[in-house]
C-alpha positions as CSV (number, residue, x, y, z in Angstrom):
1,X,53.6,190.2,270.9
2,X,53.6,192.2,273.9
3,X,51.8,195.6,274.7
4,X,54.1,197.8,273.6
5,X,54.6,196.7,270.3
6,X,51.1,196.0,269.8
7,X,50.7,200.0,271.0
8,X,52.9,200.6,268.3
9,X,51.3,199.1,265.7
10,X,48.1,200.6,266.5
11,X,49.7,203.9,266.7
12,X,51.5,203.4,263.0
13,X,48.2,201.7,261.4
14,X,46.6,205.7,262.9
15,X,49.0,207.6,261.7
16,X,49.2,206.3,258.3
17,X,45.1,205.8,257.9
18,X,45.1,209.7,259.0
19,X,47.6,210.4,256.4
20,X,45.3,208.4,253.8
21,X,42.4,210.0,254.7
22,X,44.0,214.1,255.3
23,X,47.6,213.5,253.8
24,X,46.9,216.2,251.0
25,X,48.1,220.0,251.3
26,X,45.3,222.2,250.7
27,X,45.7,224.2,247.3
28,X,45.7,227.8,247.5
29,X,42.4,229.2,246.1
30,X,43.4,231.4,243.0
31,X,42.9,234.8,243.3
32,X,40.2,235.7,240.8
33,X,40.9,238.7,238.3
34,X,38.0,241.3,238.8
35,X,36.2,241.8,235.5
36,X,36.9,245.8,235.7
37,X,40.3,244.8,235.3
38,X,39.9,242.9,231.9
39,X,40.3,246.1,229.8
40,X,42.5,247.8,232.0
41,X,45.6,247.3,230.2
42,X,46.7,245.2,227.2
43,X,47.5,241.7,227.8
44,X,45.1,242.0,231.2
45,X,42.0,239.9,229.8
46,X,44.4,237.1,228.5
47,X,45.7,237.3,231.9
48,X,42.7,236.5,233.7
49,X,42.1,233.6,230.7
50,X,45.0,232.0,231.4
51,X,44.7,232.2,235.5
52,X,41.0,231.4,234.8
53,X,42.6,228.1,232.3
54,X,45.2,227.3,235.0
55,X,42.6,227.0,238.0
56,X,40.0,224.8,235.8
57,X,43.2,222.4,234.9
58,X,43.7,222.3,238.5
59,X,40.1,221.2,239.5
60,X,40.0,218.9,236.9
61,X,43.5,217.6,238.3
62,X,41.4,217.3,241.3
63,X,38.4,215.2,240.0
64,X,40.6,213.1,238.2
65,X,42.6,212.4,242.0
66,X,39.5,211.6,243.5
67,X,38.9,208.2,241.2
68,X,42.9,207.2,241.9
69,X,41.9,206.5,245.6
70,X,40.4,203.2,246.8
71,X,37.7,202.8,247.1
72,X,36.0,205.1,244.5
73,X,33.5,207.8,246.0
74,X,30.8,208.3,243.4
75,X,29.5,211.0,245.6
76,X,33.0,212.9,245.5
77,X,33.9,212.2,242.5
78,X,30.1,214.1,240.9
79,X,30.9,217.0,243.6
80,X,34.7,217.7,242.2
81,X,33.4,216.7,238.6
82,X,30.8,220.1,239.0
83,X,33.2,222.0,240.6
84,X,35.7,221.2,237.4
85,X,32.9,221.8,234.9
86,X,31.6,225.3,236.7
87,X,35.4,226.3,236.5
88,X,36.0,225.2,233.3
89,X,32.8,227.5,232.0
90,X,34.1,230.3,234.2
91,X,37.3,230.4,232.1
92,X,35.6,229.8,228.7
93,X,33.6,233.0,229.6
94,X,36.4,234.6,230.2
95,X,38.7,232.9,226.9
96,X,37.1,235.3,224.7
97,X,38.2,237.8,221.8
98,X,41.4,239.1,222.6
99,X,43.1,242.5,221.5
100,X,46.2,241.6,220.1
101,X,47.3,239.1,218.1
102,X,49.7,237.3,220.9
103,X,46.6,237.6,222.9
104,X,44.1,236.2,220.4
105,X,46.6,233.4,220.5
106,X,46.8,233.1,223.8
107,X,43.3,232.5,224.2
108,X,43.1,230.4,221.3
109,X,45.6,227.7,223.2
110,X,43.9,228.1,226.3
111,X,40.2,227.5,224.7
112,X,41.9,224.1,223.1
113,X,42.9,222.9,227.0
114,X,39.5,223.8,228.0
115,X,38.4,221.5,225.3
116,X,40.4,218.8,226.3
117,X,39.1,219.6,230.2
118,X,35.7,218.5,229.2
119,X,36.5,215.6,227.0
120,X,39.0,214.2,230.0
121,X,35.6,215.1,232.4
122,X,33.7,213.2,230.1
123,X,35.9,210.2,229.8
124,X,36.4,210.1,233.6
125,X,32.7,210.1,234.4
126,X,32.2,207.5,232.1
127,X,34.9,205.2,233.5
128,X,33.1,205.8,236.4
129,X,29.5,204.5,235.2
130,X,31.9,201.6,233.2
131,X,30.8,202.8,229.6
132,X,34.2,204.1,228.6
133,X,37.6,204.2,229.7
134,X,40.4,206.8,230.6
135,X,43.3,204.8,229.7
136,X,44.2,208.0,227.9
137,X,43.9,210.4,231.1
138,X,48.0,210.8,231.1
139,X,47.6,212.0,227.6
140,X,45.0,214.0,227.7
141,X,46.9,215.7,231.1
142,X,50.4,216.3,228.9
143,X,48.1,217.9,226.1
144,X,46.1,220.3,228.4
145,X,49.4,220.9,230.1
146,X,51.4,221.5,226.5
147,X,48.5,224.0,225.3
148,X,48.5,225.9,228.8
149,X,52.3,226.3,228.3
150,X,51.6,227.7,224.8
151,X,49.2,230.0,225.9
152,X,51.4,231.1,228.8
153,X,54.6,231.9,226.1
154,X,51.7,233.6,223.6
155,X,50.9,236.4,226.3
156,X,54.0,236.7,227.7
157,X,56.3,236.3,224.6
């Protein structure tokens, strides 16, 4: 091999370990629903559940991205397993009661994909400690996916 194409190499082994290591997009930070709001007008505090719902799948998405890449960060993986968990709690404060009965429903869906949030969090840190497995991640995703959709045609159906 001669210089250049060992410069090339070395520039192709850079690019594509940067692009390993910073390849993602950022995701947009949600804008959160001020609490004043949540009685403001009907349909508002199912609203703010589902958005609440939608960035907790999102984080959990995120956890659960962190164990794809080799080799597994333990240290990462705890960090975006908290953030999951805080947002998942942020949304089942804000999952509650409901005015009308497309509402109540609403919520209802969206407290089931919280449900599922935690158990996928669960199974995930377990895999990760080997007492488990999440062979059933993929699932779990359609099903938090499937009862977010449902909430989403609840409160605006």
């Amino acid at each position: 091999m001669n210089g250049r194409q060992i410069l090339w190499l070395v520039l192709i082994g850079g690019v594509a370990f940067w692009l390993w290591k910073h390849g993602r997009a950022p995701k947009p930070e949600a804008t959160p629903v001020p609490a004043a709001w949540a009685g403001a007008a009907p349909g508002m505090a199912g609203e703010a559940c589902l958005t609440a719902a939608q960035e907790a799948s999102r984080q959990v998405q995120d956890a659960a991205s962190v164990l794809l890449r080799a080799p597994v960060d333990a240290a990462a993986f705890a960090a975006a397993s908290e953030r999951a968990s805080s947002a998942v709690s942020s949304a089942e404060s804000k999952c509650g009661g409901g005015g009308s009965a497309s509402e109540q429903k609403g919520m209802e869906e969206a407290r089931g994909a919280l449900s599922e949030m935690r158990g996928l969090l669960s199974d995930l840190s377990g895999a990760l400690s080997g007492n488990g497995s999440a062979s059933d991640a993929p699932q779990r995703s359609a099903r938090i996916d499937a009862r977010l959709a449902a909430a989403r045609a609840a409160l605006r159906g």
